[in-house]
TORPA-4810 file (N, C-alpha, C, O; in nm, 3 decimals):
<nodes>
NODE_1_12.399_6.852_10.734_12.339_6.899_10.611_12.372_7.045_10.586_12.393_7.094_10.475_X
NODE_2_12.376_7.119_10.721_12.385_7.225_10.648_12.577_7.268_10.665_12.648_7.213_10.749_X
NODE_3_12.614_7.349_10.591_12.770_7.349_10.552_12.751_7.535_10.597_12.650_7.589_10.641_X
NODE_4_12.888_7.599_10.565_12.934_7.689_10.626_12.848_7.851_10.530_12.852_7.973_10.546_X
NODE_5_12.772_7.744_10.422_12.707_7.860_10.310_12.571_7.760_10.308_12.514_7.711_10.211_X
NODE_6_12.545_7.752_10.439_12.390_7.710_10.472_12.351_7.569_10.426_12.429_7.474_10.422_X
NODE_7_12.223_7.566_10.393_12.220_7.433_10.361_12.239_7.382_10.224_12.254_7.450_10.122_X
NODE_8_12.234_7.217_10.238_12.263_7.145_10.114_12.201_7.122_10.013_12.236_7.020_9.953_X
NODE_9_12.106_7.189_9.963_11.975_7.124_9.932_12.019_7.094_9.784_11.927_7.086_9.702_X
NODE_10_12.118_7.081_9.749_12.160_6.947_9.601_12.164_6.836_9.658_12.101_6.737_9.621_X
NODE_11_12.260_6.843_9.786_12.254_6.673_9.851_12.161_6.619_9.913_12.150_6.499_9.938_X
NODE_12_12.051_6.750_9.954_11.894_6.634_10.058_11.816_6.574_9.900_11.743_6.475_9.897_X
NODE_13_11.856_6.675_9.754_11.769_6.627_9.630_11.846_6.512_9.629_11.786_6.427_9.694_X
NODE_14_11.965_6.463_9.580_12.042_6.370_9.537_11.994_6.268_9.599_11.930_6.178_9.544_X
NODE_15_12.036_6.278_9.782_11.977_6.155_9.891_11.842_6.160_9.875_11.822_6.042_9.905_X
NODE_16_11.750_6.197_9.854_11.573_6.183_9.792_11.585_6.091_9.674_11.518_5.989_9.688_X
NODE_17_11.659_6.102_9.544_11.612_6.052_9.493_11.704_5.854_9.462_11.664_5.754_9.400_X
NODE_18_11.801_5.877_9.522_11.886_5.760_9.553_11.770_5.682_9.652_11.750_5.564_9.623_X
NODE_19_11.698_5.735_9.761_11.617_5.675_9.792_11.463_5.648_9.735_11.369_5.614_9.806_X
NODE_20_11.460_5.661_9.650_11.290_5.650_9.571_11.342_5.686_9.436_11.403_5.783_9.392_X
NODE_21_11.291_5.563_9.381_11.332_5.528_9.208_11.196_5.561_9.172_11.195_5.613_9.060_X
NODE_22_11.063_5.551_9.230_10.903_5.566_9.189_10.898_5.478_9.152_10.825_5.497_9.055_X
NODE_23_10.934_5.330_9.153_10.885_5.239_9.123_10.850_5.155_9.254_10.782_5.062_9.210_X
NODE_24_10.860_5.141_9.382_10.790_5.175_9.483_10.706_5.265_9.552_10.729_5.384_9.573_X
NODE_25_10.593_5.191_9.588_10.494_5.291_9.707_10.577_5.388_9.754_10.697_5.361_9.746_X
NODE_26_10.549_5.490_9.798_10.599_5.552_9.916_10.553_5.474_10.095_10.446_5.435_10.142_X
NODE_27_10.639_5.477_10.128_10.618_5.461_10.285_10.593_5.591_10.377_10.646_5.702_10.372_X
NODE_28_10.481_5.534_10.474_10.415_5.642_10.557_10.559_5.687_10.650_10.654_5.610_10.650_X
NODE_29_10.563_5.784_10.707_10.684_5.834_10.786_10.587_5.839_10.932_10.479_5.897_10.943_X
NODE_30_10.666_5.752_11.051_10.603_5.774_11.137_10.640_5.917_11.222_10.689_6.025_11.189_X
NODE_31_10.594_5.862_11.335_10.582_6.026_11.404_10.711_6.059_11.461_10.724_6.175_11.499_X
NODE_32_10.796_5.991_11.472_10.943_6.030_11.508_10.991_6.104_11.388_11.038_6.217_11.400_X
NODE_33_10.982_6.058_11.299_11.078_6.083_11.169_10.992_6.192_11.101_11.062_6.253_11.020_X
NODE_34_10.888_6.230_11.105_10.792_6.324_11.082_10.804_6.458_11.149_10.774_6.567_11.101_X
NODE_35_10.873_6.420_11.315_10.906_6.522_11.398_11.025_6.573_11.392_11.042_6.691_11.421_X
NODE_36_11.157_6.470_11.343_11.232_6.496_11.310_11.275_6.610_11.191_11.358_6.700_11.195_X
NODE_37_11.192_6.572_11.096_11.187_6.631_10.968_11.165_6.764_10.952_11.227_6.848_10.887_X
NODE_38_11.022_6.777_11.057_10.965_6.934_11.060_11.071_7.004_11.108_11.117_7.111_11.068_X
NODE_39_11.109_6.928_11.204_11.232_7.062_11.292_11.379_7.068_11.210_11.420_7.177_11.171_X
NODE_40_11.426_6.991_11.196_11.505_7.022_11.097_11.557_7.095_10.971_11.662_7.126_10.915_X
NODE_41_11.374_7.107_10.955_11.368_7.223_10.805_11.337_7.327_10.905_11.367_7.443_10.873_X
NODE_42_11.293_7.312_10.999_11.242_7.473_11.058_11.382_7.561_11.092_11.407_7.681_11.087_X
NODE_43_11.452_7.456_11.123_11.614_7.496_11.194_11.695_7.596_11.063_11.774_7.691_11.061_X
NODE_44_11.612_7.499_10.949_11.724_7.612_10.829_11.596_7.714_10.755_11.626_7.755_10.643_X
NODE_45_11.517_7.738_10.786_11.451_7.843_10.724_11.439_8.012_10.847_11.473_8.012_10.966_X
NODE_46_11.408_8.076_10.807_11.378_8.207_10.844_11.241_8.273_10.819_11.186_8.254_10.711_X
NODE_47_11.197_8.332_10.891_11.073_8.394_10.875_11.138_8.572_10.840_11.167_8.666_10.914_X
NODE_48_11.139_8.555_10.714_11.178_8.697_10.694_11.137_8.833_10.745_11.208_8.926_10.783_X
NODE_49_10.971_8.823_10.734_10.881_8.956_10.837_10.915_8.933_10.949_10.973_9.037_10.981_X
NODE_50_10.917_8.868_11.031_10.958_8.837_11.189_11.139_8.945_11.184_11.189_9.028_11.260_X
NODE_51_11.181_8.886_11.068_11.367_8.929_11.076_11.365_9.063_11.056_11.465_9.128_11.086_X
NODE_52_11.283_9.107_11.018_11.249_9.255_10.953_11.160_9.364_11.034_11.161_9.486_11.026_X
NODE_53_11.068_9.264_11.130_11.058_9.386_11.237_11.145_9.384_11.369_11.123_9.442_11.475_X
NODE_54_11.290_9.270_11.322_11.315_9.301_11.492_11.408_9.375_11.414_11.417_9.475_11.486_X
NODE_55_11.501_9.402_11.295_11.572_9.486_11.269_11.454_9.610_11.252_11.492_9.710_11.190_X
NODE_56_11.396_9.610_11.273_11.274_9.766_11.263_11.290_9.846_11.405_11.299_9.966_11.429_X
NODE_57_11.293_9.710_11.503_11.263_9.786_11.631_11.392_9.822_11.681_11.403_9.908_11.768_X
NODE_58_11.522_9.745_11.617_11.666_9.797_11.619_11.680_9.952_11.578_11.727_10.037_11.653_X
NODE_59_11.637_9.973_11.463_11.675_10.084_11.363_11.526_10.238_11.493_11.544_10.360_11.503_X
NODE_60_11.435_10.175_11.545_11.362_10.274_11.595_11.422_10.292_11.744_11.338_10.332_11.824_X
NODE_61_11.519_10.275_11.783_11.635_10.280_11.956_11.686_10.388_11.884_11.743_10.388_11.775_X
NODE_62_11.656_10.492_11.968_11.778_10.639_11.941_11.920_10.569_11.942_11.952_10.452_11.965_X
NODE_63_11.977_10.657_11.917_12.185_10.625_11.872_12.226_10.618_12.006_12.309_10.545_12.059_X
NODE_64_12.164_10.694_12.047_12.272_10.697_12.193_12.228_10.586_12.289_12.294_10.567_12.392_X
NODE_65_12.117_10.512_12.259_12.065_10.384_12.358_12.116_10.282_12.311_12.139_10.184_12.382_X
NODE_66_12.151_10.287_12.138_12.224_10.140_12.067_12.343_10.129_12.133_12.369_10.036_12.210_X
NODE_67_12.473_10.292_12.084_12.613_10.284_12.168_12.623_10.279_12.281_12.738_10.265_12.323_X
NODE_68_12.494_10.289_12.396_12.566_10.297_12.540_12.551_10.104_12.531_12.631_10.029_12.587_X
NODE_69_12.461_10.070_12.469_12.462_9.898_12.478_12.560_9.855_12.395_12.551_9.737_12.360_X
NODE_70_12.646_9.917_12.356_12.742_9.826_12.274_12.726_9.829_12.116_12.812_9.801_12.033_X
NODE_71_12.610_9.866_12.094_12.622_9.830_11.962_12.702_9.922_11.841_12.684_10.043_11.851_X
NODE_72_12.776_9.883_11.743_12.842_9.981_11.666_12.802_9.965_11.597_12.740_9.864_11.565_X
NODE_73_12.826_10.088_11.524_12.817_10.150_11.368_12.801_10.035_11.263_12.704_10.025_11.188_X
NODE_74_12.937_9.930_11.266_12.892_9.835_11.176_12.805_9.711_11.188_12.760_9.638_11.099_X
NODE_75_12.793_9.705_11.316_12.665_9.670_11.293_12.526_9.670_11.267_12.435_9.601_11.220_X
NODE_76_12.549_9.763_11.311_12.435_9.877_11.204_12.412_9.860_11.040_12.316_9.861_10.963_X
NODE_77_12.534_9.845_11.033_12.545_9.882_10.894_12.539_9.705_10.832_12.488_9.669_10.727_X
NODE_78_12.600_9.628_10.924_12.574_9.507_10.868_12.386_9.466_10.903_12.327_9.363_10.869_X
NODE_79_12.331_9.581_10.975_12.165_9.512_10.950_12.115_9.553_10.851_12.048_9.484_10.774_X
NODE_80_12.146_9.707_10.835_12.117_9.779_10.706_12.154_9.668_10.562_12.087_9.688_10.461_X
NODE_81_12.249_9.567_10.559_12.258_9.539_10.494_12.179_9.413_10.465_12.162_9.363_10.354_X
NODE_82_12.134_9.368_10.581_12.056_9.252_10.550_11.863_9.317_10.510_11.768_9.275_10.442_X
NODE_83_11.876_9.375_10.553_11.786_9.442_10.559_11.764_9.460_10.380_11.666_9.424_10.315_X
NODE_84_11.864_9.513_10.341_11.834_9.541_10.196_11.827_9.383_10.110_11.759_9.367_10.009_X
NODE_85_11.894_9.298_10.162_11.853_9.144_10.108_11.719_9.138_10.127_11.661_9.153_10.020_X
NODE_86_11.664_9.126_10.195_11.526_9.120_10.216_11.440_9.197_10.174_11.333_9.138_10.187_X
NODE_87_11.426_9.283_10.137_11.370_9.394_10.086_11.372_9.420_9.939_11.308_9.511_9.887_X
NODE_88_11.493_9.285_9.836_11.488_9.272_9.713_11.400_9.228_9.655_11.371_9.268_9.543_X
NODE_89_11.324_9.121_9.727_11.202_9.073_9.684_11.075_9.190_9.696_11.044_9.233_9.807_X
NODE_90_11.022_9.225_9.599_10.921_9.344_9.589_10.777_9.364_9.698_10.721_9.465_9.740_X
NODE_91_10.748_9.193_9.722_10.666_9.195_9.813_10.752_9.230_9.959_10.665_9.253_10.043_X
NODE_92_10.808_9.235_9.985_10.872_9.208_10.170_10.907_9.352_10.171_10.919_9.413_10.277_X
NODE_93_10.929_9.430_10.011_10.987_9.602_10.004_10.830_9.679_10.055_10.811_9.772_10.133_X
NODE_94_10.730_9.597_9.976_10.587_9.650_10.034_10.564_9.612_10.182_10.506_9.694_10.252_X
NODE_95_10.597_9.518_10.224_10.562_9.471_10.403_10.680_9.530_10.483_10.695_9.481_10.595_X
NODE_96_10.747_9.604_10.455_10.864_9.705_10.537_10.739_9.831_10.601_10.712_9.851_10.720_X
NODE_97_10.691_9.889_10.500_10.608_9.986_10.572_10.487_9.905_10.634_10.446_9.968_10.732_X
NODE_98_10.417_9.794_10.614_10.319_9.731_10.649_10.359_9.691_10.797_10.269_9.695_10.881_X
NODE_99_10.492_9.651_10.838_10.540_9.617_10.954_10.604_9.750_11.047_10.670_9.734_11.150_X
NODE_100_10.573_9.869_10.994_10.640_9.994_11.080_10.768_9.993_11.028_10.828_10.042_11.124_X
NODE_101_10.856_9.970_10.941_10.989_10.008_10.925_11.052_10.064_10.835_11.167_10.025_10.813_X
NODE_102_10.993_10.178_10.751_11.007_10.248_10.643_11.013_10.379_10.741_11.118_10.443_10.751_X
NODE_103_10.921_10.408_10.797_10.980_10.582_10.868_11.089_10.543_10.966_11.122_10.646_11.025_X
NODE_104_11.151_10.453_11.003_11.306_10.442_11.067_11.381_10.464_10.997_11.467_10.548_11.022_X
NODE_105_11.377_10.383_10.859_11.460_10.334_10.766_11.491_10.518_10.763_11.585_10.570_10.822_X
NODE_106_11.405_10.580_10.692_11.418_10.668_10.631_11.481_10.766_10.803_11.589_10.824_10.803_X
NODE_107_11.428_10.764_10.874_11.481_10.833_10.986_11.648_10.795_11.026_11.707_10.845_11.122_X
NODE_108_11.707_10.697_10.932_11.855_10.644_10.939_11.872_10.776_10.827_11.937_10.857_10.893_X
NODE_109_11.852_10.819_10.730_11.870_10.906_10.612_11.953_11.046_10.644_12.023_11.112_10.567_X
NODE_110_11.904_11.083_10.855_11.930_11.153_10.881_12.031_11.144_10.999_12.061_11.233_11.078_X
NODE_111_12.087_10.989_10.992_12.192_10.937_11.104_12.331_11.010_11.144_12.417_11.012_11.056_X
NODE_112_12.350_11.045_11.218_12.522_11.173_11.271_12.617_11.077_11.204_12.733_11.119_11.206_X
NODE_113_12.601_10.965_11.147_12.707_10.863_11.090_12.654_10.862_10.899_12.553_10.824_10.839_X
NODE_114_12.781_10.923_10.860_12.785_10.902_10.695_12.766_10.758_10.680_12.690_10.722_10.591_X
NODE_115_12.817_10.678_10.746_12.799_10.530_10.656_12.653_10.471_10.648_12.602_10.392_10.568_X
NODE_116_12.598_10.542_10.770_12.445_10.467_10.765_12.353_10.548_10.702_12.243_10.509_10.662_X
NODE_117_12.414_10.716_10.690_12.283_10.764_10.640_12.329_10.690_10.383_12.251_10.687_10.288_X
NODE_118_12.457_10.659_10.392_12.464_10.576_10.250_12.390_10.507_10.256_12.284_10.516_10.195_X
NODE_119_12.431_10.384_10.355_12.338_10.253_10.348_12.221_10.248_10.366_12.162_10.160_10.305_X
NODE_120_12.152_10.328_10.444_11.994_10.368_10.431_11.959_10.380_10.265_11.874_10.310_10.209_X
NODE_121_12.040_10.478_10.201_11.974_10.560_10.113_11.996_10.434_9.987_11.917_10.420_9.894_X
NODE_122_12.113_10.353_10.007_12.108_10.216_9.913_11.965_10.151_9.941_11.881_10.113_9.859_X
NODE_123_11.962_10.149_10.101_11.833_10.043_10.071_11.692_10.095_10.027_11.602_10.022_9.985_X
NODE_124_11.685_10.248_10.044_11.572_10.337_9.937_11.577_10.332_9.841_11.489_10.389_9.775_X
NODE_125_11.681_10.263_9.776_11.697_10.282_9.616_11.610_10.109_9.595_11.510_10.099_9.525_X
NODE_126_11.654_10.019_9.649_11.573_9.861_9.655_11.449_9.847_9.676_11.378_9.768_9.614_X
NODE_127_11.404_9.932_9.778_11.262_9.928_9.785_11.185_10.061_9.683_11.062_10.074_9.691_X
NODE_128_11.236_10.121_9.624_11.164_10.226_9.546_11.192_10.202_9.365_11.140_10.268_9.275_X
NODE_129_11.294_10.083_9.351_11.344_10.055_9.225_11.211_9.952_9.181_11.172_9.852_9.240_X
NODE_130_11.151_10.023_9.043_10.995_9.980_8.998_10.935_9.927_9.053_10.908_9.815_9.011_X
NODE_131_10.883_9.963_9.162_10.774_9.916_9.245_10.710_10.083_9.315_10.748_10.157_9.406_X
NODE_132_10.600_10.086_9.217_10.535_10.217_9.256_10.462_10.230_9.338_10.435_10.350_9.351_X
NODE_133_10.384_10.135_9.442_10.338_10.125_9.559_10.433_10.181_9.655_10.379_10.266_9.727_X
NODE_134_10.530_10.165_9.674_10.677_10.148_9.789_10.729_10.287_9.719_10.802_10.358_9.788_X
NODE_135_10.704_10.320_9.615_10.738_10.471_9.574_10.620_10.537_9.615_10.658_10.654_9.624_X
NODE_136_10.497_10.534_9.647_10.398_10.602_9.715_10.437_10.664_9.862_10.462_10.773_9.914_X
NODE_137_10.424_10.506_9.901_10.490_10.519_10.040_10.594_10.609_10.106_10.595_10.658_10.219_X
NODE_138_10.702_10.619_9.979_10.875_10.684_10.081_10.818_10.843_10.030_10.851_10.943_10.094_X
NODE_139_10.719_10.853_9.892_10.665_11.026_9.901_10.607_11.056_10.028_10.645_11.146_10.103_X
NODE_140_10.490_10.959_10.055_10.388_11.048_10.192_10.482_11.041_10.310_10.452_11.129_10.390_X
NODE_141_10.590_10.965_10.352_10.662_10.972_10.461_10.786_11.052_10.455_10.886_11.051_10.528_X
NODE_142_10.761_11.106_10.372_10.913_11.268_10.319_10.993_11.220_10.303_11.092_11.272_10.355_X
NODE_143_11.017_11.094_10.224_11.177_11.016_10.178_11.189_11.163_10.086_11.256_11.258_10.127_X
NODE_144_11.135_11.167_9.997_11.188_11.225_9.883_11.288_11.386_9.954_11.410_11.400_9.954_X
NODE_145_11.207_11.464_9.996_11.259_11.546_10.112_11.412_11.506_10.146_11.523_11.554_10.124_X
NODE_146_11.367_11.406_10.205_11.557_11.402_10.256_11.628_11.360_10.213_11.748_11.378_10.232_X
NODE_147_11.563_11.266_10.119_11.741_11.245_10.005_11.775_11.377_9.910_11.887_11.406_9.867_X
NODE_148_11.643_11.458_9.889_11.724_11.561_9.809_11.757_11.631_9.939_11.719_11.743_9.906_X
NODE_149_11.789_11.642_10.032_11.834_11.741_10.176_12.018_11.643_10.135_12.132_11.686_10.113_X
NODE_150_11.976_11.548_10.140_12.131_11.441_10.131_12.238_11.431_10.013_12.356_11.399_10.015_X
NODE_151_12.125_11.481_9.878_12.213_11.548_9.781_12.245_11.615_9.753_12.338_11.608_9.673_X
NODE_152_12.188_11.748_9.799_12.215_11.885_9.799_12.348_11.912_9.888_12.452_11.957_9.839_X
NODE_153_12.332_11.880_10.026_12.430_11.954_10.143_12.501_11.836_10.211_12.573_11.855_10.310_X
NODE_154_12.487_11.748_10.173_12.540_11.638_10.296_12.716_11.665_10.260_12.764_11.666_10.146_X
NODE_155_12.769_11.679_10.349_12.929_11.641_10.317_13.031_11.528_10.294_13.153_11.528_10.282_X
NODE_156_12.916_11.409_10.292_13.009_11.303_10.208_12.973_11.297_10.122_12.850_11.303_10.108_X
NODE_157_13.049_11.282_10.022_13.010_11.206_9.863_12.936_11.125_9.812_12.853_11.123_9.721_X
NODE_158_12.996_11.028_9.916_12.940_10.850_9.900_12.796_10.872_10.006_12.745_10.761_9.993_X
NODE_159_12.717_10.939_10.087_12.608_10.975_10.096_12.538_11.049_9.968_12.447_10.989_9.910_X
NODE_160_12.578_11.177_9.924_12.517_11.224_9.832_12.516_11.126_9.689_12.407_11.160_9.643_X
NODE_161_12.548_11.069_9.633_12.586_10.954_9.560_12.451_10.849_9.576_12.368_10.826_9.489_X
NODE_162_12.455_10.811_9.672_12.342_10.704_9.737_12.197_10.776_9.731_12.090_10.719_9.714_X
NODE_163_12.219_10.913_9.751_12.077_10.961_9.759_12.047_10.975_9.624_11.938_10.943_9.576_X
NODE_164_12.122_11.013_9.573_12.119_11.073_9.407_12.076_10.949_9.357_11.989_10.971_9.273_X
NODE_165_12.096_10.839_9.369_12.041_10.692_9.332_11.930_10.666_9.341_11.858_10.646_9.243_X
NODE_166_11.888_10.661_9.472_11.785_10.642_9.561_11.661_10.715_9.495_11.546_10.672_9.496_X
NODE_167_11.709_10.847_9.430_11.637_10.960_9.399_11.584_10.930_9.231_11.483_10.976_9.177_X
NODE_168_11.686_10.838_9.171_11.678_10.809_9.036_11.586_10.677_9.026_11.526_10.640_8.925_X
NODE_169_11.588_10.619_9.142_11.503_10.470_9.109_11.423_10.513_9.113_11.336_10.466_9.039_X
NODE_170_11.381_10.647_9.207_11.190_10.686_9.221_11.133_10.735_9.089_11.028_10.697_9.037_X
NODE_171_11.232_10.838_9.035_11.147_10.871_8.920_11.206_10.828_8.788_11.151_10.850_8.680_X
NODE_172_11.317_10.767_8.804_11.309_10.743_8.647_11.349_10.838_8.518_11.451_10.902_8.493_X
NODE_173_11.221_10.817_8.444_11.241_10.945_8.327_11.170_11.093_8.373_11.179_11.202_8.317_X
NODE_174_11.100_11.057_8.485_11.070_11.223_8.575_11.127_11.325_8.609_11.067_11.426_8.647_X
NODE_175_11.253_11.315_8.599_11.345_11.412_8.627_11.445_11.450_8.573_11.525_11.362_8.540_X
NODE_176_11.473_11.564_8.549_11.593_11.626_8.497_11.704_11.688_8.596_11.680_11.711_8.715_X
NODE_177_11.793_11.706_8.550_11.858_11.754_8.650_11.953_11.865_8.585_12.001_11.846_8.473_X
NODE_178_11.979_11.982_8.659_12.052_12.056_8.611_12.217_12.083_8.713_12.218_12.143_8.821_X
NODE_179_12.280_12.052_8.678_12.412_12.053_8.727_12.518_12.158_8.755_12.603_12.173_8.667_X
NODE_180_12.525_12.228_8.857_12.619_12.341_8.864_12.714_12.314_8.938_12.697_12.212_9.004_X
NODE_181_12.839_12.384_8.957_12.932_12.411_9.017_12.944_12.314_9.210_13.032_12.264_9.281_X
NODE_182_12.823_12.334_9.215_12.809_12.237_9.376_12.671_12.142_9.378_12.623_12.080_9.472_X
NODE_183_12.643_12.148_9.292_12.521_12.051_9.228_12.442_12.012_9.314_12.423_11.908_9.377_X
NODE_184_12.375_12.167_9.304_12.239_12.235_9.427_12.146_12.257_9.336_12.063_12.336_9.382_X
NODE_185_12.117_12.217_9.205_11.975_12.218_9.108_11.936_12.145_9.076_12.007_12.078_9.001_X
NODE_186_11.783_12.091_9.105_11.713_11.934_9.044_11.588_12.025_9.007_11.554_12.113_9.086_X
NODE_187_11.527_12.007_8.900_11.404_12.007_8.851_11.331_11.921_8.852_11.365_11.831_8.776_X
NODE_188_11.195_11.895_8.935_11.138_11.757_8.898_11.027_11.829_8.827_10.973_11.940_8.831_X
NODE_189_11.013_11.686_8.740_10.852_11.718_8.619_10.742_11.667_8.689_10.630_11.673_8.639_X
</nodes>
């Protein structure tokens, strides 16, 4: 059932209804096929909060305890990225800080690696894009602080770029910005 882009679920509808026209009862499912069933769907679903605090307790391992275990950068960056799938849905962007993983997130903002302190600051832009609860949140935990620290001075682009985003989903029509020569002036209202 399930194929290389997960499961089928046109073909378990199709085989459902090839089997039941509704013009028969339904039949009781005994306990084999009942047991069968549960586990089968359990096999293709995910518990997203569960997926989200073990990438929490990933993202809270100092750098130097991830690389002496092996782990690299892109993978990092490939959790960061799942991470931001999950976090599209507005409720699971509110249960990031509810589960401890918004002051990591944001503690990636300040990662010795340009690619993660971007991809952090992408996924501040998902959880702070109209949802003003989760914009409460990244103020009292000094998001705001370090993405403007990340647009001001950071020396990649594609970091300052991401923060400058990140920085635009929070406020919106709140801010102006004034633009100079190294584009070190933000006014907020």
């Amino acid at each position: 059932m399930a194929g290389s882009n997960g499961p089928n679920w046109d073909g378990l509808l199709k085989w459902s209804l090839s089997h039941s026209d509704g013009t028969e009862s339904t039949r009781q499912l005994s306990d084999e096929d009942r047991r069968w069933f549960m586990e089968a769907m359990q096999a293709q679903t995910m518990d997203v909060v569960k997926r989200m605090k073990e990438i929490s307790i990933v993202m809270q391992t100092p750098q130097e305890v991830l690389e002496a275990q092996g782990v690299t950068v892109e993978e990092m960056e490939g959790l960061l990225e799942e991470l931001q799938e999950h976090v599209e849905s507005i409720d699971m962007a509110n249960d990031l800080h509810t589960i401890g993983g918004l002051v990591p997130l944001l503690g990636y903002l300040k990662n010795p690696h340009a690619s993660l302190r971007a991809r952090a600051a992408e996924v501040v832009s998902t959880i702070v894009q109209n949802n003003p609860k989760s914009q409460q949140l990244v103020m009292e935990a000094n998001g705001l602080e370090l993405l403007l620290s990340n647009f001001i001075s950071d020396s990649d682009i594609t970091v300052r770029t991401k923060a400058l985003g990140a920085i635009s989903c929070k406020f919106n029509a709140d801010i102006f910005m004034i633009f100079s020569d190294d584009l070190k002036y933000l006014i907020i209202i």
